[in-house]
C-alpha angles and dihedrals in degrees: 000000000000091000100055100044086054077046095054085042090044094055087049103055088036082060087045096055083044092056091042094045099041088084099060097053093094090054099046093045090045104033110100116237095208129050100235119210129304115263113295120208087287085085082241112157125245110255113226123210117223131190128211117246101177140323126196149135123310141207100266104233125211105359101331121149102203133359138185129192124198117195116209124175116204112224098259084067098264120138117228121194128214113185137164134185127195118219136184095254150356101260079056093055094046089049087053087050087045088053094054088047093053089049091052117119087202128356104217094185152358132192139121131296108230132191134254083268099048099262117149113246120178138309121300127191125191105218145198112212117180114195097197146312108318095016114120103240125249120245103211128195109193127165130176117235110177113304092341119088110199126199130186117204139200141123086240112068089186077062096040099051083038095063093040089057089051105048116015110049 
């Protein structure tokens, strides 16, 4: 009886780490394992490799239902962020967009996130936080899909645009 029952908690917390891990599959099927060369006279940017350190649950903020949080590091040592947070609805995930926007030093850019196939959408920023007197400042790349707000973080935007290229288009 006691192995089935550790087998009954094993296959929940195998369908956990799916559900956890689902996510990731576009980024470990996109990301590129190897940094290529640096731009050649066509002007192409110079593709970063990034490595996953960790990725989990986190602690949902104003009003979120459900939030997740990966950690890269690009292989000059940088960390790269990748979050999202689930709201009810969409005006809470563009509140919570609004709000990021409110707390920005400095907003670089808006437009709008588009698909793999060019659709439109939601709304993106390109961001400067700045956390205090002497803390490099975060570059942050969010967009708003749906119900989801998604934000990309690093203290490099060239790594930052860079990873967003890679993994969420």
């Amino acid at each position: 009886m006691k192995t089935r029952s550790n087998l009954r908690d094993h296959s929940h917390e195998a369908l956990l780490a799916l559900l956890l891990l689902l996510p990731l599959w576009p980024i470990f099927t996109s990301l590129s394992l190897h940094a290529q060369s640096a731009p050649g006279s066509e002007g192409q940017p110079t593709r970063h490799s990034f490595t996953m350190m960790y990725t989990a649950r986190a602690m949902p903020t104003d009003g979120a239902l459900a939030a997740w949080v990966h950690s890269f590091k690009a292989e000059d040592g940088t960390d790269v962020h990748q979050s999202g947070e689930e709201f009810k609805s969409t005006s809470g995930a563009r509140e919570a967009l609004d709000k990021l926007i409110g707390k920005a030093s400095q907003v670089i850019k808006q437009d709008l996130k588009k698909d793999e196939k060019g659709h439109i959408v939601g709304k993106r920023v390109e961001v400067v936080v700045r956390h205090g007197r002497g803390a490099a400042p975060d570059f942050v790349i969010a967009w708003r899909e749906g119900v989801w707000l998604y934000e990309i973080t690093s203290t490099s935007l060239a790594l930052a645009l860079d990873f967003e290229a890679q993994c969420c288009h």
